[in-house]
NULO-339803 format. One record per residue: residue number from 1; chain; x, y, z of N, C-alpha, C, O, CB in turn. Coordinates in steps of 0.1 Angstrom, whole numbers. Glycine has a CB too. Layout:
% residues N
lumlo seq->NUM mol->A nu->X nv->Y nw->Z cau->X cav->Y caw->Z cu->X cv->Y cw->Z ou->X ov->Y ow->Z cbu->X cbv->Y cbw->Z .
...
//
This chain:
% residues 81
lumlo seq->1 mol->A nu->109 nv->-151 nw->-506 cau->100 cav->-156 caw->-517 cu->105 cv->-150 cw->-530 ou->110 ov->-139 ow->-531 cbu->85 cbv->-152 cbw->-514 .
lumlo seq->2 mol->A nu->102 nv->-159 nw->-541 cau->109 cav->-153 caw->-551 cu->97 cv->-145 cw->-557 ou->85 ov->-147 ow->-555 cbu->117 cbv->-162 cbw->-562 .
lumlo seq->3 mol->A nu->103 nv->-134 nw->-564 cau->90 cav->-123 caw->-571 cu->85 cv->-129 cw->-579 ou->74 ov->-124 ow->-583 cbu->93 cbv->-109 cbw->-577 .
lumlo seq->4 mol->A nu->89 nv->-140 nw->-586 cau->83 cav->-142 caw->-603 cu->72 cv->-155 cw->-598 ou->65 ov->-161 ow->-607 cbu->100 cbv->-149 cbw->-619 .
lumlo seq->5 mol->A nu->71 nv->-159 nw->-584 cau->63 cav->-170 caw->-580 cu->48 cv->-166 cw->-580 ou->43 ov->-155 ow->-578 cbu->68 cbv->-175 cbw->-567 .
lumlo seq->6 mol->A nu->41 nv->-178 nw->-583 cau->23 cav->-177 caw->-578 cu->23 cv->-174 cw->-563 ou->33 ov->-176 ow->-556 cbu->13 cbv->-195 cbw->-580 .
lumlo seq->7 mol->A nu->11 nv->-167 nw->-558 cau->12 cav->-168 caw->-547 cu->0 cv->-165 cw->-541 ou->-6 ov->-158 ow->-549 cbu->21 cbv->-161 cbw->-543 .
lumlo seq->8 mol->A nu->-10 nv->-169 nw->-527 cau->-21 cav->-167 caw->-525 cu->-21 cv->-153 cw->-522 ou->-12 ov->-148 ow->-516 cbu->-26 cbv->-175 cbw->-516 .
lumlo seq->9 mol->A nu->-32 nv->-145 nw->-525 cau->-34 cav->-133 caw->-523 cu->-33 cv->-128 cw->-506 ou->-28 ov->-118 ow->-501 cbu->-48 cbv->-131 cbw->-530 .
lumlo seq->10 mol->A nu->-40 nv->-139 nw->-500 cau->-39 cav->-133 caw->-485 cu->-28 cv->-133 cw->-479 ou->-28 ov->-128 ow->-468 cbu->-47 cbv->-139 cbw->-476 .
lumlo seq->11 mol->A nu->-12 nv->-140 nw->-486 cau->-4 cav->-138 caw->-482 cu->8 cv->-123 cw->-486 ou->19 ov->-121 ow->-482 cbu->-2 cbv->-151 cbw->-484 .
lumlo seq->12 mol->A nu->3 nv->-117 nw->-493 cau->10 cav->-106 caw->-499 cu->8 cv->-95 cw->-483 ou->-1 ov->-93 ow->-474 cbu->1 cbv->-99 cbw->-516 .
lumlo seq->13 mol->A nu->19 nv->-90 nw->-486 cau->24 cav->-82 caw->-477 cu->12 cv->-63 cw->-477 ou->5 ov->-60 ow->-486 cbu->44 cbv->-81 cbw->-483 .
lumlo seq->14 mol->A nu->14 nv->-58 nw->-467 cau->11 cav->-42 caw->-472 cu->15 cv->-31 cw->-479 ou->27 ov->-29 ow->-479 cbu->11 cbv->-37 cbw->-466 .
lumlo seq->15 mol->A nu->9 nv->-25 nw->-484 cau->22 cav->-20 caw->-496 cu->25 cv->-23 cw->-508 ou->26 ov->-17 ow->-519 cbu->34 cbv->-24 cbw->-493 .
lumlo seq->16 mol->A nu->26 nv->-37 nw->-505 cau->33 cav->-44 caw->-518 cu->21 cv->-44 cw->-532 ou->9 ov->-41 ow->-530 cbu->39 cbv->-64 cbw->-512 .
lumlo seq->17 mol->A nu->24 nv->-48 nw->-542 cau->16 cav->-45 caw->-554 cu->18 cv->-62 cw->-558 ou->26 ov->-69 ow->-553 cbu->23 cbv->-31 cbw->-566 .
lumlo seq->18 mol->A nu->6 nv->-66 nw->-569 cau->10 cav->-78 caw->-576 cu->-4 cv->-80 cw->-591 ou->-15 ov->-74 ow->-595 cbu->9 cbv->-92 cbw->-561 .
lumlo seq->19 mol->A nu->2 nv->-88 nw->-595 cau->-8 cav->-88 caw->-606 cu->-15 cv->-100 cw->-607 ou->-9 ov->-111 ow->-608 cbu->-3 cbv->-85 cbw->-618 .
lumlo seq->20 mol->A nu->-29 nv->-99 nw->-607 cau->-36 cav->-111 caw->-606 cu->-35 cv->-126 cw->-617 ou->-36 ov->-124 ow->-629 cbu->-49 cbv->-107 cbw->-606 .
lumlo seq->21 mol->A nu->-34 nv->-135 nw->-613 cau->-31 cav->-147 caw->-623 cu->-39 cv->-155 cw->-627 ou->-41 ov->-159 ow->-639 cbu->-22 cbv->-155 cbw->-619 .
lumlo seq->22 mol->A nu->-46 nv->-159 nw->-614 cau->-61 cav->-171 caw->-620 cu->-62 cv->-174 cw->-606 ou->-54 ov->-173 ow->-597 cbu->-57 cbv->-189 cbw->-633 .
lumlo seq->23 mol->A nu->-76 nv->-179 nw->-608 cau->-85 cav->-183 caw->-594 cu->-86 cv->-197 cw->-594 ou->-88 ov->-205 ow->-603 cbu->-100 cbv->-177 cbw->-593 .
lumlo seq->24 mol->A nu->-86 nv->-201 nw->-580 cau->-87 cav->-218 caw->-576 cu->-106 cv->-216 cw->-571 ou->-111 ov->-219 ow->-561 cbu->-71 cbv->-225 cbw->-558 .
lumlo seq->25 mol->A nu->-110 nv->-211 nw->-580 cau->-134 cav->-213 caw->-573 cu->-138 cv->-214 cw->-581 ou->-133 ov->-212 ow->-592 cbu->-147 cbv->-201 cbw->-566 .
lumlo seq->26 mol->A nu->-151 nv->-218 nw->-579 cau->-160 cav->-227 caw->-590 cu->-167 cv->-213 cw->-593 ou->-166 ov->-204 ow->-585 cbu->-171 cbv->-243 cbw->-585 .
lumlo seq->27 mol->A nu->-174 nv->-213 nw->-603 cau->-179 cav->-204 caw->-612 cu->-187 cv->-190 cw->-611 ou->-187 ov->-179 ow->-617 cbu->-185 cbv->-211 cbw->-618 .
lumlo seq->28 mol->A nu->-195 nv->-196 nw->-599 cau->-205 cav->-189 caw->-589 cu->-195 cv->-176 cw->-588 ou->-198 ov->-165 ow->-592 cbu->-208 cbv->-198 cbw->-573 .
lumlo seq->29 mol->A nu->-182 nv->-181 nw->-578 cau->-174 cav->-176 caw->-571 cu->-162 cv->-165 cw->-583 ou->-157 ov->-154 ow->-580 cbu->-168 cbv->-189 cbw->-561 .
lumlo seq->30 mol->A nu->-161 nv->-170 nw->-594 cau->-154 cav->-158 caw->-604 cu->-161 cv->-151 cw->-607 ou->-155 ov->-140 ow->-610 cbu->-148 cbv->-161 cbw->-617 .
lumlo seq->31 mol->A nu->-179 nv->-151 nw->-610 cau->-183 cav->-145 caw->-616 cu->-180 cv->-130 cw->-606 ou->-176 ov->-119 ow->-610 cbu->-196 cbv->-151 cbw->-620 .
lumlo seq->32 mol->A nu->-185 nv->-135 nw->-593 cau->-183 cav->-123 caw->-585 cu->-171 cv->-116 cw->-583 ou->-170 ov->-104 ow->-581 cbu->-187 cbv->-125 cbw->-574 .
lumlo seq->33 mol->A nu->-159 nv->-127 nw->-582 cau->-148 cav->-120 caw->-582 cu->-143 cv->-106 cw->-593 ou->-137 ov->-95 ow->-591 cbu->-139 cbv->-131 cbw->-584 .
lumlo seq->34 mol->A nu->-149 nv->-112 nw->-607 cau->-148 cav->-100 caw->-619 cu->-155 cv->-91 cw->-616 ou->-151 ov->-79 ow->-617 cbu->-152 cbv->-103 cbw->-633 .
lumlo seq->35 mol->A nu->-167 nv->-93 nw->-613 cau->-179 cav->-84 caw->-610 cu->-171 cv->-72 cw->-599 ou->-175 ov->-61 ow->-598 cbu->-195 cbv->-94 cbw->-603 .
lumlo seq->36 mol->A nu->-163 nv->-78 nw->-593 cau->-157 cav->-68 caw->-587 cu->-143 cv->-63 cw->-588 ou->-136 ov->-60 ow->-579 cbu->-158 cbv->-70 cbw->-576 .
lumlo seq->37 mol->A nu->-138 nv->-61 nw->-602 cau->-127 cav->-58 caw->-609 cu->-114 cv->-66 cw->-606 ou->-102 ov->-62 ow->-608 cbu->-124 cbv->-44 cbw->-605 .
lumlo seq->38 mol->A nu->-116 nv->-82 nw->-602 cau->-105 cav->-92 caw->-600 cu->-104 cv->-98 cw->-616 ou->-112 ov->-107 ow->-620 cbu->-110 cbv->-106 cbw->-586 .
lumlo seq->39 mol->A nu->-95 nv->-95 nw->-625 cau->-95 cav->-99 caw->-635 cu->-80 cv->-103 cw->-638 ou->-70 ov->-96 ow->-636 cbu->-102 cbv->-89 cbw->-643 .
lumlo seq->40 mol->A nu->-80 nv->-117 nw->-642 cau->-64 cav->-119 caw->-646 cu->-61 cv->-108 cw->-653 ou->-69 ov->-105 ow->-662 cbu->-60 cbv->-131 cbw->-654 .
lumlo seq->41 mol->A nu->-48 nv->-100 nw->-649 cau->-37 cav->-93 caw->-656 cu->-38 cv->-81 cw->-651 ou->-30 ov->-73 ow->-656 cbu->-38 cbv->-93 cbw->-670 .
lumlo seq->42 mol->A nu->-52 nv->-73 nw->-637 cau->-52 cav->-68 caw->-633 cu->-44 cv->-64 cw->-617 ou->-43 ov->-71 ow->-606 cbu->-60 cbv->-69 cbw->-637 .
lumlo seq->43 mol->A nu->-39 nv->-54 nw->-619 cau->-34 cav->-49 caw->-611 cu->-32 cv->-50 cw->-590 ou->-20 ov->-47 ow->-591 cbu->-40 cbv->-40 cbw->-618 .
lumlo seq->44 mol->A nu->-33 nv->-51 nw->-581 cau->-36 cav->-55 caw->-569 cu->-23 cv->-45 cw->-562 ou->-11 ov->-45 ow->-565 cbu->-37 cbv->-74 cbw->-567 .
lumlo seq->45 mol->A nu->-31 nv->-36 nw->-552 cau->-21 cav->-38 caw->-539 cu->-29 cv->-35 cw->-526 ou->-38 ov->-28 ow->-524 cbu->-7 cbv->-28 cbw->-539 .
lumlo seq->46 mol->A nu->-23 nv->-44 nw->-519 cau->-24 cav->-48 caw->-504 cu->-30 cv->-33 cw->-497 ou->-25 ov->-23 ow->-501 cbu->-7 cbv->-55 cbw->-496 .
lumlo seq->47 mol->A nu->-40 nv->-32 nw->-488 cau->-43 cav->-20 caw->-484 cu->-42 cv->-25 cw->-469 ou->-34 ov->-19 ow->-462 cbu->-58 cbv->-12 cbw->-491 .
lumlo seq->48 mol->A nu->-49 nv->-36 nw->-462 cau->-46 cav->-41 caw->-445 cu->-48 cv->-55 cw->-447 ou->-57 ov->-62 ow->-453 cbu->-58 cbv->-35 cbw->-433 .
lumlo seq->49 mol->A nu->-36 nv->-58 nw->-440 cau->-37 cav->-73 caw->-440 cu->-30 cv->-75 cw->-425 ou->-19 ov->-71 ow->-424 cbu->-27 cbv->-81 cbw->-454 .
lumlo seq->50 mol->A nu->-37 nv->-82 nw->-411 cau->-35 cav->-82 caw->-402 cu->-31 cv->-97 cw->-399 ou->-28 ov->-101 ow->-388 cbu->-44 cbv->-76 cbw->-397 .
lumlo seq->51 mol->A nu->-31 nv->-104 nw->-410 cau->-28 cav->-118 caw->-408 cu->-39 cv->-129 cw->-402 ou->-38 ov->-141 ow->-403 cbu->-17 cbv->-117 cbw->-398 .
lumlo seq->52 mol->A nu->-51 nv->-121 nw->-396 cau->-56 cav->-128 caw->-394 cu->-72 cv->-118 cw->-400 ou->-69 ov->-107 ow->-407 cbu->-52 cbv->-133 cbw->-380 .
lumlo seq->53 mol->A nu->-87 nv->-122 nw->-399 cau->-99 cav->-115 caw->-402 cu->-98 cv->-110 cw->-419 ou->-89 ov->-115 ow->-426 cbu->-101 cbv->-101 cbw->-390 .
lumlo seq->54 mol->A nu->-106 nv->-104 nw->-423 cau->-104 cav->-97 caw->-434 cu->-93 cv->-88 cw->-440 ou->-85 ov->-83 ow->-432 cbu->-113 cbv->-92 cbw->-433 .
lumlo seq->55 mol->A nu->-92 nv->-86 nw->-449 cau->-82 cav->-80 caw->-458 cu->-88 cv->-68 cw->-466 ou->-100 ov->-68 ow->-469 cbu->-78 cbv->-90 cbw->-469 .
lumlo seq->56 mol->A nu->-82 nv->-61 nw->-467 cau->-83 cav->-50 caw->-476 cu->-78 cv->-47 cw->-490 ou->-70 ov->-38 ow->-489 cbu->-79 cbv->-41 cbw->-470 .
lumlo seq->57 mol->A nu->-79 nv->-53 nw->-503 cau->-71 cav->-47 caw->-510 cu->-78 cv->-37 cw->-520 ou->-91 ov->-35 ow->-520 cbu->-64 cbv->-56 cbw->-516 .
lumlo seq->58 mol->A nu->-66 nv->-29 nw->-531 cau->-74 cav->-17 caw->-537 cu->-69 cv->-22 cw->-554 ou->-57 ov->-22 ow->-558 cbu->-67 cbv->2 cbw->-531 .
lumlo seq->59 mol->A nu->-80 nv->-25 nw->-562 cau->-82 cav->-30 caw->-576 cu->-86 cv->-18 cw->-578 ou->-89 ov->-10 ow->-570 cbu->-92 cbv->-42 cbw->-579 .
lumlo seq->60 mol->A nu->-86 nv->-16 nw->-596 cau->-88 cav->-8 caw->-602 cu->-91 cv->-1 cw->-597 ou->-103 ov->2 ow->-600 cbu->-93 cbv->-10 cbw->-608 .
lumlo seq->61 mol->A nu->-85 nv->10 nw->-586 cau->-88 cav->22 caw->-581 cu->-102 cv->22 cw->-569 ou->-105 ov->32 ow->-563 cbu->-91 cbv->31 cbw->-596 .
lumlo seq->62 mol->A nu->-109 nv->11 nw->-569 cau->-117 cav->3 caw->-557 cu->-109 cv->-4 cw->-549 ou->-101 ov->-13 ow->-552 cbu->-127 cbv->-6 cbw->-562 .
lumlo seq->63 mol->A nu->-113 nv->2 nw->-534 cau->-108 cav->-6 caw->-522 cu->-119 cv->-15 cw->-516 ou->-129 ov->-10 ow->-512 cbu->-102 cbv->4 cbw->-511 .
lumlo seq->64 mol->A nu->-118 nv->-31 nw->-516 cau->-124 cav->-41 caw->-520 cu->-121 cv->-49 cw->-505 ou->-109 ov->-52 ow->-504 cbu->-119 cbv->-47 cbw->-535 .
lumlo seq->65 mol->A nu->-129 nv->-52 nw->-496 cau->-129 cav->-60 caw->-483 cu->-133 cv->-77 cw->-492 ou->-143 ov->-80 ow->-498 cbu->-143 cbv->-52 cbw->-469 .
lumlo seq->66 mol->A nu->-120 nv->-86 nw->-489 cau->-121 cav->-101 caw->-488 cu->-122 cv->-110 cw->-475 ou->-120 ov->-105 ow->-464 cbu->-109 cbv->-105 cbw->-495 .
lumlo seq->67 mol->A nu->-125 nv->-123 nw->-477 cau->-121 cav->-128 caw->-464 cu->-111 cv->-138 cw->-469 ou->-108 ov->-144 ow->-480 cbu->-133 cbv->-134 cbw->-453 .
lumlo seq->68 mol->A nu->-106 nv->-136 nw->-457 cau->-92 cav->-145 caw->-462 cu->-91 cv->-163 cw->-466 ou->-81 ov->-169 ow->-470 cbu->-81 cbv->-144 cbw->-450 .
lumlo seq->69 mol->A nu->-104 nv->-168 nw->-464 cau->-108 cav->-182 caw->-477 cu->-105 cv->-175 cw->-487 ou->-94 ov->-175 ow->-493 cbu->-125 cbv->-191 cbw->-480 .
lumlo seq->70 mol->A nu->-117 nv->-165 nw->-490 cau->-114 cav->-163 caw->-508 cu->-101 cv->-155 cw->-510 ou->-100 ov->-152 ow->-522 cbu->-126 cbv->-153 cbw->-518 .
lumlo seq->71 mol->A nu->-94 nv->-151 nw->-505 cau->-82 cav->-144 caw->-508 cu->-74 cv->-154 cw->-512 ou->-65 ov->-153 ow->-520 cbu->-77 cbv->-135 cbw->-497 .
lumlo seq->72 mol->A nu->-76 nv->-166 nw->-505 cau->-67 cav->-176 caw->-505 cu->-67 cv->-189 cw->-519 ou->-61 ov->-199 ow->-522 cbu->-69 cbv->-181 cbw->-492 .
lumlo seq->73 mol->A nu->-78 nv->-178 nw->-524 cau->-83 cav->-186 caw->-536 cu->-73 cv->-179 cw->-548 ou->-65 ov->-185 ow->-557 cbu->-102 cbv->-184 cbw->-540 .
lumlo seq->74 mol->A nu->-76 nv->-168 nw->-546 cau->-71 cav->-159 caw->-556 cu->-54 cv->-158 cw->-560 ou->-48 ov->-151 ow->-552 cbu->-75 cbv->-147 cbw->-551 .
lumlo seq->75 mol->A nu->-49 nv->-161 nw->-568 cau->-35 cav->-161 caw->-570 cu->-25 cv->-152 cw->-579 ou->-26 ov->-152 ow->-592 cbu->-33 cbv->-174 cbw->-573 .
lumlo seq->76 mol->A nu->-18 nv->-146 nw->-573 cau->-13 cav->-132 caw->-577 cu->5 cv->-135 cw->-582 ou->9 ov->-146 ow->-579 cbu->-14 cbv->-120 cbw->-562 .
lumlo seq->77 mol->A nu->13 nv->-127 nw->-588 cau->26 cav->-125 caw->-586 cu->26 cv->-111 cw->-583 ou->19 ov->-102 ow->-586 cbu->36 cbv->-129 cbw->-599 .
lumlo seq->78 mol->A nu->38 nv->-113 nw->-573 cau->39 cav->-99 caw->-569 cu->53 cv->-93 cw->-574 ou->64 ov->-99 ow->-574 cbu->38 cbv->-99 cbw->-553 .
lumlo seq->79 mol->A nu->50 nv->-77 nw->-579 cau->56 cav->-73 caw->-586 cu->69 cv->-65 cw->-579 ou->69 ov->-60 ow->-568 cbu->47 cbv->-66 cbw->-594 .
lumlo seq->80 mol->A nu->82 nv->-66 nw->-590 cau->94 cav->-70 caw->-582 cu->92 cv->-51 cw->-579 ou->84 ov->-42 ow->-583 cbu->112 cbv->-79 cbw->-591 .
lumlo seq->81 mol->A nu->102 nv->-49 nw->-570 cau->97 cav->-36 caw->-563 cu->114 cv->-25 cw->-571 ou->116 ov->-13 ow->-568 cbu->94 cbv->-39 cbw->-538 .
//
């Protein structure tokens, strides 16, 4: 995958870091995303991602449980390592 690409959040690896870009949900659904430190230009890395159930990632220093619809909303680049 190239590093400089969009990419759905639930697909980022463990470990890996990325920075958030913009969300594919209707309004309801950003307000809450910000409300919980998902802000374009912020920061993201992967804390458990099992491929399948929920996700773990850690934003602004908060470790933040998604399910993987909305993760899949969320669209990141991941930062070259």
């Amino acid at each position: 995958m190239d590093t400089f690409s969009s990419m759905p959040l639930k697909d980022l690896s463990v470990d890996n870091h990325a920075t958030i870009l913009n969300f594919k949900v209707g309004a309801a659904e950003v307000t809450r995303l910000v409300s919980l430190g998902f802000t374009p230009g912020a920061e993201v890395s992967m804390t458990q991602n099992y491929g399948y159930g929920p996700l773990i990632v850690t934003v602004r220093g908060t470790r933040v449980a998604l399910g993987r619809v909305e993760a899949a909303k969320i669209f990141v680049r991941r930062r070259p390592e």
